[in-house]
C-alpha positions as CSV (number, residue, x, y, z in Angstrom):
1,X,102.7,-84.5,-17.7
2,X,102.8,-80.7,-19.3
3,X,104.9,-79.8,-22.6
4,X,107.5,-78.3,-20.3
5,X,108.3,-81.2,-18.6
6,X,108.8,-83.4,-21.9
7,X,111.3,-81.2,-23.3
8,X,114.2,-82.0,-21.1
9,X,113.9,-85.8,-21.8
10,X,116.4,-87.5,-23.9
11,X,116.2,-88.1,-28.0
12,X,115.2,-91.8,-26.7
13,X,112.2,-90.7,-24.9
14,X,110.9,-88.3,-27.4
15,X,107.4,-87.7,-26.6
16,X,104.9,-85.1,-28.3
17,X,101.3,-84.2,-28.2
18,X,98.2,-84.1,-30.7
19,X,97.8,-80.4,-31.2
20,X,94.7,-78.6,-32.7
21,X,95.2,-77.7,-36.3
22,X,93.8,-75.5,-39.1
23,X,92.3,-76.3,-42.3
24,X,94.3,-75.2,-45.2
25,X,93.0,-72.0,-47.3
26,X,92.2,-72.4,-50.5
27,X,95.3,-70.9,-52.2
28,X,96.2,-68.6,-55.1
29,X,97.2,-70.0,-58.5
30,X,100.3,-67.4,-58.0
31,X,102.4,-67.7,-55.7
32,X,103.1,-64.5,-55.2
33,X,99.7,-63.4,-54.1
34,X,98.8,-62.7,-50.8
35,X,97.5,-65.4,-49.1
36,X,94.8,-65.7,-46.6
37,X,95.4,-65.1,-42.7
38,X,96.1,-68.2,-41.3
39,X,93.8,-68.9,-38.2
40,X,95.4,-69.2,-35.0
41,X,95.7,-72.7,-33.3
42,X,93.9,-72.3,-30.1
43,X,95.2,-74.3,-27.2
44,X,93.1,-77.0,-25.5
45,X,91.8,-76.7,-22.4
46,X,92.0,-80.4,-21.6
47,X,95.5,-82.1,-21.0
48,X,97.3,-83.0,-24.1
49,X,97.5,-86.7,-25.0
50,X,100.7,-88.2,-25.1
51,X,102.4,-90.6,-27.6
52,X,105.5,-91.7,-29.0
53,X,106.6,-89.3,-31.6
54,X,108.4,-91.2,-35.1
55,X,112.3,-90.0,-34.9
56,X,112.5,-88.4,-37.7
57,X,108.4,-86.6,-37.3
58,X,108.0,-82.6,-37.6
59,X,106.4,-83.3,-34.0
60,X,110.1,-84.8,-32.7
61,X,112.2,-82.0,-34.7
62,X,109.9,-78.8,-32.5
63,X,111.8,-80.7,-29.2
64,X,114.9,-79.5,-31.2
65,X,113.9,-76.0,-32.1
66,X,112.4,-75.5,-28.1
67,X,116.4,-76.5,-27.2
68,X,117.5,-74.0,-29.2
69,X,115.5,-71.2,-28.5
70,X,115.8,-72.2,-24.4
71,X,119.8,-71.9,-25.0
72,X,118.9,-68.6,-26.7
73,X,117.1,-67.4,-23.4
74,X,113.8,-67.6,-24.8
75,X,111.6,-67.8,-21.8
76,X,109.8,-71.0,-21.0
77,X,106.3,-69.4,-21.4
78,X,107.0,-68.1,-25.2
79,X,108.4,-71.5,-26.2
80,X,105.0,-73.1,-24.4
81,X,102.9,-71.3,-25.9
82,X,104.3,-71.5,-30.0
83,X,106.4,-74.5,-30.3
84,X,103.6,-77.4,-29.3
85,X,101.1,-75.7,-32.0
86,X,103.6,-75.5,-34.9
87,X,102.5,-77.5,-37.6
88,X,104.4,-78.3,-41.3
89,X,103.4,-75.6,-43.9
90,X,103.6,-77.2,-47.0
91,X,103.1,-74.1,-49.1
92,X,106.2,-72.4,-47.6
93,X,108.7,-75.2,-48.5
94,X,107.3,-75.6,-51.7
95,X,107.6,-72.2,-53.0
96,X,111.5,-72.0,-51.4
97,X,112.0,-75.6,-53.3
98,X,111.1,-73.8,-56.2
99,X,113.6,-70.9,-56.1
100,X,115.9,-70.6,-58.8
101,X,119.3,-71.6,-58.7
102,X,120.3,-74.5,-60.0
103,X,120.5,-74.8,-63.9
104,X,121.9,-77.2,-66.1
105,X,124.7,-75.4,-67.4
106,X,126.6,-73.3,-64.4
107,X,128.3,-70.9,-67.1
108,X,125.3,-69.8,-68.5
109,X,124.1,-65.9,-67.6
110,X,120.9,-64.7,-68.6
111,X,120.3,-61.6,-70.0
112,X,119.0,-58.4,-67.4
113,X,117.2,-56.9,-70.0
114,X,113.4,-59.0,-70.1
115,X,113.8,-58.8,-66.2
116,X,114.5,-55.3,-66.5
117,X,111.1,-55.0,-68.2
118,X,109.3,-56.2,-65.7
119,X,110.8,-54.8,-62.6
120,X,111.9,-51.4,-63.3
121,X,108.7,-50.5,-64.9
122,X,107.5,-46.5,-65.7
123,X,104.3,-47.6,-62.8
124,X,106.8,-48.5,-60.5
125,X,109.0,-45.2,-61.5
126,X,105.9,-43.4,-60.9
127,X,104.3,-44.2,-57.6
128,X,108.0,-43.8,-56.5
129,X,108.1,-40.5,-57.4
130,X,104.8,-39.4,-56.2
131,X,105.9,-41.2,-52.6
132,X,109.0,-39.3,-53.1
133,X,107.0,-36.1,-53.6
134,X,104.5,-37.1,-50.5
135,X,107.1,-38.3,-48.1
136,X,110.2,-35.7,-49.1
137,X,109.6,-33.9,-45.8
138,X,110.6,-37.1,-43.5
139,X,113.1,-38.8,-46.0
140,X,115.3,-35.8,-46.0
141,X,115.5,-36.3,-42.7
142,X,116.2,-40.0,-43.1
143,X,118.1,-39.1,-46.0
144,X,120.7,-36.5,-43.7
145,X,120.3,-39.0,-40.4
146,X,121.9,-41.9,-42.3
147,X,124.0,-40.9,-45.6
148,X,121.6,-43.5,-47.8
149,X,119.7,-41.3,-51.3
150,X,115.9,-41.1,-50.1
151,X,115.3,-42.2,-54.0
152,X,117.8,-45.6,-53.0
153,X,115.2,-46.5,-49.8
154,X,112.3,-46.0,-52.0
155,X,113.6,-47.8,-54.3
156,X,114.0,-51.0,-51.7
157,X,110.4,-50.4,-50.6
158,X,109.0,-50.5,-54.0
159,X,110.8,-53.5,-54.9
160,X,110.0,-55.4,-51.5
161,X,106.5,-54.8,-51.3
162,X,105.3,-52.5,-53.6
163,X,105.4,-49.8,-51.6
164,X,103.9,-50.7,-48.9
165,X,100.9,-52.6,-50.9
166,X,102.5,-56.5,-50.1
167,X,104.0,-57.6,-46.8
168,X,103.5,-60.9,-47.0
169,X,100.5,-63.0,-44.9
170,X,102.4,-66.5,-43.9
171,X,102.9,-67.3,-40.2
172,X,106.4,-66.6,-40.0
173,X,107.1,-68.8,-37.0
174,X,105.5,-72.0,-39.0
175,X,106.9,-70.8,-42.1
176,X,110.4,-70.6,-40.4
177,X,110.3,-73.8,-38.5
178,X,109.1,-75.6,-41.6
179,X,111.6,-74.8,-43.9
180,X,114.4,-75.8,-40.9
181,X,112.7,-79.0,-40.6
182,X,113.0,-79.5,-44.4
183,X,117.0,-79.3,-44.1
184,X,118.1,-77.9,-47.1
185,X,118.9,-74.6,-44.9
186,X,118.5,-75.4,-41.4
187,X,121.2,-73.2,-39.3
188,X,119.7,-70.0,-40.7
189,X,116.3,-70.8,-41.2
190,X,116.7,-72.3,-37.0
191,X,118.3,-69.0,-36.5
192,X,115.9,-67.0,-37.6
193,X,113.4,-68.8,-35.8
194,X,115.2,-68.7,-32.6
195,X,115.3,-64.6,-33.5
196,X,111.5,-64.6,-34.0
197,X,110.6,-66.1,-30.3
198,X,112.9,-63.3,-28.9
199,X,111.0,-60.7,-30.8
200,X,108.0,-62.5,-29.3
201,X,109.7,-62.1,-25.6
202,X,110.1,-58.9,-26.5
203,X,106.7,-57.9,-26.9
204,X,106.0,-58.2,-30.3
205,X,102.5,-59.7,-30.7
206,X,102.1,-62.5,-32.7
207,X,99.6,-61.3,-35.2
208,X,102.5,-59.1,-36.5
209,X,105.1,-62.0,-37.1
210,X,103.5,-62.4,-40.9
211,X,105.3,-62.0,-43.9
212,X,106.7,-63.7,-46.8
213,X,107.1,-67.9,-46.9
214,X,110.9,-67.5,-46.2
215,X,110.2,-65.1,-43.4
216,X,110.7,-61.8,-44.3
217,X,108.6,-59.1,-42.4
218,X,107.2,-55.3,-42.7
219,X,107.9,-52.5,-44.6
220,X,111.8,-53.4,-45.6
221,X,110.6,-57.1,-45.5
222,X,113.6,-57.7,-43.1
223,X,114.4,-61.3,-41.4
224,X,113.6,-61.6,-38.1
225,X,117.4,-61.5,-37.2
226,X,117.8,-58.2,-38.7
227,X,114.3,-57.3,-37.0
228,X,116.4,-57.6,-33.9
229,X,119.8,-55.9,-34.9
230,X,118.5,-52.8,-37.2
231,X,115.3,-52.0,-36.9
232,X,115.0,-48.0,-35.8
233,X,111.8,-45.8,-34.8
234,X,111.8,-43.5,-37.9
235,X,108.7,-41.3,-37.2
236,X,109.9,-40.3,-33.5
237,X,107.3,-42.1,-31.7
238,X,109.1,-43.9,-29.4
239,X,108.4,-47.3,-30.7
240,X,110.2,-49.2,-34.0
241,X,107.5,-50.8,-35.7
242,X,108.2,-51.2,-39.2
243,X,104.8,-53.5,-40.1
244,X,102.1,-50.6,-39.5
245,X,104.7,-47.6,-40.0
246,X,106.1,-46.8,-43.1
247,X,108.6,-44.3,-41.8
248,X,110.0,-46.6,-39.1
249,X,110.2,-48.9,-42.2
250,X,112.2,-46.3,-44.7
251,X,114.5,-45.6,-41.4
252,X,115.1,-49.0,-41.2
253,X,116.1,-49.7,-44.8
254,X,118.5,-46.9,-44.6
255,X,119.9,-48.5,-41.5
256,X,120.6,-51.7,-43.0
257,X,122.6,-50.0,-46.2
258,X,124.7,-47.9,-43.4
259,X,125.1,-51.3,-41.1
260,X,126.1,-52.9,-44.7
261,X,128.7,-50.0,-45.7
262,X,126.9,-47.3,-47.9
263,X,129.1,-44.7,-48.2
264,X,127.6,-41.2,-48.3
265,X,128.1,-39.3,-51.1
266,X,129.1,-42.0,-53.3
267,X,126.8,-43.0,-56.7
268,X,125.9,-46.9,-56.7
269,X,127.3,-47.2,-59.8
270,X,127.0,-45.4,-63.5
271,X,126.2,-47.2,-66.9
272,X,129.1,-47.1,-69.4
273,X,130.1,-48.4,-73.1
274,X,132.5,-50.5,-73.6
275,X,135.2,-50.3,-76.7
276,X,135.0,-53.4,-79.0
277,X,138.7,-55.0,-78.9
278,X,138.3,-54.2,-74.8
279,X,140.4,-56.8,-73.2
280,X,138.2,-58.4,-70.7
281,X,141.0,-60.8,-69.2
282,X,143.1,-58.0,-67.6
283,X,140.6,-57.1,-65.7
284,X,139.2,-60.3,-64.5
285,X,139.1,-60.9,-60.5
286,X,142.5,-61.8,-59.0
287,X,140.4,-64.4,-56.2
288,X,136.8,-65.8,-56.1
289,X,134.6,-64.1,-53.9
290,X,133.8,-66.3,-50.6
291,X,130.1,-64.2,-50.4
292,X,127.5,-65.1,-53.2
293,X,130.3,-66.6,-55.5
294,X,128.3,-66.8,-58.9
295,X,126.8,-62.9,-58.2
296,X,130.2,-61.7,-57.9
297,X,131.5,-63.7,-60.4
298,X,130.1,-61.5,-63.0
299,X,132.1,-58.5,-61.8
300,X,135.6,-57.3,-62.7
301,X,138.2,-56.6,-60.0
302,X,138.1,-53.5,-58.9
303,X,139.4,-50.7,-60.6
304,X,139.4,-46.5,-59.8
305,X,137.6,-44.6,-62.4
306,X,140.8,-43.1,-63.7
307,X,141.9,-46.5,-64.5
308,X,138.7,-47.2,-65.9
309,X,139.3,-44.3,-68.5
310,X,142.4,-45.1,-69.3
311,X,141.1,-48.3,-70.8
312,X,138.5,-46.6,-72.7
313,X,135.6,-47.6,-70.5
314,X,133.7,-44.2,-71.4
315,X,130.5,-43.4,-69.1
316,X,127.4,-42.7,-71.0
317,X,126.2,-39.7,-68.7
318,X,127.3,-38.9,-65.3
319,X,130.5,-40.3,-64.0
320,X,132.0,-41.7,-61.0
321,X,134.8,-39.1,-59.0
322,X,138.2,-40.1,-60.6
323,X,139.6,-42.0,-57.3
324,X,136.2,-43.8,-56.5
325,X,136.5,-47.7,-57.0
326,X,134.0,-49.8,-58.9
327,X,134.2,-53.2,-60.9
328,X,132.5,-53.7,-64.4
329,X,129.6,-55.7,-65.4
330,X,128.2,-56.3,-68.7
331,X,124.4,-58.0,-67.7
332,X,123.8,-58.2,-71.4
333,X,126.5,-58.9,-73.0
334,X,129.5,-56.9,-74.7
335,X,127.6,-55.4,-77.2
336,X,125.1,-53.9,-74.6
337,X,125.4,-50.7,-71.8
338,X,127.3,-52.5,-69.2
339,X,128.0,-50.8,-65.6
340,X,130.7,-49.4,-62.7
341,X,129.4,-50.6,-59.7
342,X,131.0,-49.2,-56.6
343,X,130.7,-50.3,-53.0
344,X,127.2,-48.7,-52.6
345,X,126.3,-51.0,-54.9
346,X,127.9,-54.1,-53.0
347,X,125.5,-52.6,-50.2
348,X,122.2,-53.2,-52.2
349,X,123.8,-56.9,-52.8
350,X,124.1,-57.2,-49.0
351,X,120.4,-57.0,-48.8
352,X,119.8,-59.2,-51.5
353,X,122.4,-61.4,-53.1
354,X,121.2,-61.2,-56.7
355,X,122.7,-59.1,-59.5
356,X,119.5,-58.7,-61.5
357,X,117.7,-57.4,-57.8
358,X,120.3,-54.7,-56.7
359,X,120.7,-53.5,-60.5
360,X,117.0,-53.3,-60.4
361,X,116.9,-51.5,-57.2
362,X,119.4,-49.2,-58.6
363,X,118.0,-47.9,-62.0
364,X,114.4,-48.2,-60.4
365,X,116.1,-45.3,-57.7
366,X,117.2,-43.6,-60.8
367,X,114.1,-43.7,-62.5
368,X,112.8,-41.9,-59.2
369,X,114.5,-38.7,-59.8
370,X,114.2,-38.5,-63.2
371,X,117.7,-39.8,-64.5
């Protein structure tokens, strides 16, 4: 009996097959390092032995993830010849396990400045600069084609993968259907790899589907669903491969800040001081914010930079226009530089949810062209 005709059976009759696996690299003490390819499993020639998979086994969870990519159109073949190979990858759920999130006291916000330090540093500023220097030619291009500052998609590259240095080396489709078997996440993380076996379908070879343990891929370090949706061919070749080309990559970034509502034109933001005596309350948000709740918690509602003045919010250098909208953060405290962030800004957020990573983005783009 082949693989494809088990998969139809009902949850009762769940039945599975011993599959080759790999031995486990030896792994970095950092898990940020890149890790080791991960050899493929080969298929055996041989018919597969069959048993009764446990209920609750990795082996009777890929039976759900084929359903879900066959009612996703994935063809027959593509779910064949990944899902009956898939194996659990430890690694990858621990490191997402380990994120950081939850903390003991919900109202406590640390301070930007020692991350600051770290990721908005003067090597960083520089090899941004000398790829602004290097690239200008096809980023003003980018630049003009989509409305996003060539020192803002940079700035995204940098952070994502060093420029270009780190793209990541774990299996995405293991890595994705591990971390939807371990539950915490499971619609997106079955989403994504639903997205993956299209990309597959579409011709995408495997060998490219590698990135970071949560999935992330290529130059922008995009998720497979946004592989689909916003990728663009930025060097006019024909094809949109943003693992091997760094301008199909930039394009792409600059994409994703237009799809996510950049405005043209429009600064991300500009640090100000704030008067001692400033009434915070009045300007506290009227709702909660039903996207990223805690990240947005730390702004102010939204007010026009006229208003802003008119409370004494004074910028430190350049300013916003008078009828452009931003809300007010203080990362450090009252007593430190605090920041108008407009809706380009809200755009960084959209690619990551995290004020310390789109504040980072946005000084480290700064830092690019010499502000």
């Amino acid at each position: 009996m082949s693989w494809r005709e088990l998969l139809p059976l009902p949850r009762i009759a769940l039945l599975a097959a011993l599959f080759a696996s790999t031995t486990a690299s030896a792994q970095s003490s950092d898990p940020l390092a890149p890790l080791p390819p991960v050899p493929q499993a080969v298929a055996p020639v041989m018919p597969v032995q069959v048993y009764r998979a446990a209920p609750n086994s990795f082996e009777a969870y890929k039976l759900t993830l084929a359903a879900r990519a066959r009612a996703a159109g994935v063809r027959e073949a593509t779910i064949a010849s990944v899902i009956p190979y898939l194996t659990v990858d430890s690694l990858a759920i621990r490191l997402d396990r380990g994120q950081p999130g939850n903390i003991a006291n919900p109202n406590y916000t640390p301070p930007f400045a020692p991350y600051r330090r770290i990721h908005v540093t003067p090597e960083l500023i520089r090899r941004g600069q000398a790829n602004y220097s290097a690239l200008w030619p096809y980023l003003s291009r980018i630049e003009r084609q989509y409305g996003v500052p060539a020192s803002v998609i940079l700035a995204i590259w940098g952070k994502e993968t060093s420029y270009g240095r780190v793209k990541g080396t774990f299996d995405v489709l293991r890595s994705l259907a591990s971390l939807a078997y371990e539950g915490r996440r499971r619609t997106l993380f079955e989403g994504e790899f639903v997205a993956a076996m299209k990309l597959l379908d579409q011709g995408v070879p495997r060998s490219r589907l590698r990135g970071s343990y949560a999935g992330a891929m290529g130059h922008p370090q995009f998720m497979p669903t946004n592989v689909l949706k916003l990728r663009v061919d930025g060097d006019g070749d024909g094809n949109r491969d943003i693992w091997g080309s760094q301008l199909d990559g930039l394009a792409s970034i600059a994409n994703y800040l237009r799809d996510a509502g950049w405005r043209a034109g429009m600064l991300w933001g500009v640090p100000v001081r704030v008067p001692p005596g400033f009434d915070r309350a009045s300007v506290r948000p009227l709702a909660p914010s039903f996207e990223c709740p805690r990240v947005h918690a730390r702004h102010s509602r939204p007010l026009t930079m006229r208003e802003w003045r008119a409370r004494g919010i004074a910028p430190l250098d350049r300013a916003l226009r008078e009828d452009d909208r931003a809300t007010l953060m203080e990362p450090d405290g009252p007593t430190q530089t605090a920041y108008l962030l407009t809706d380009n800004y809200r755009a960084i957020l959209d690619y990551n949810c995290s004020n310390f990573y789109a504040l980072s983005v946005a000084l480290l783009a700064d830092g690019i062209i010499g502000r």
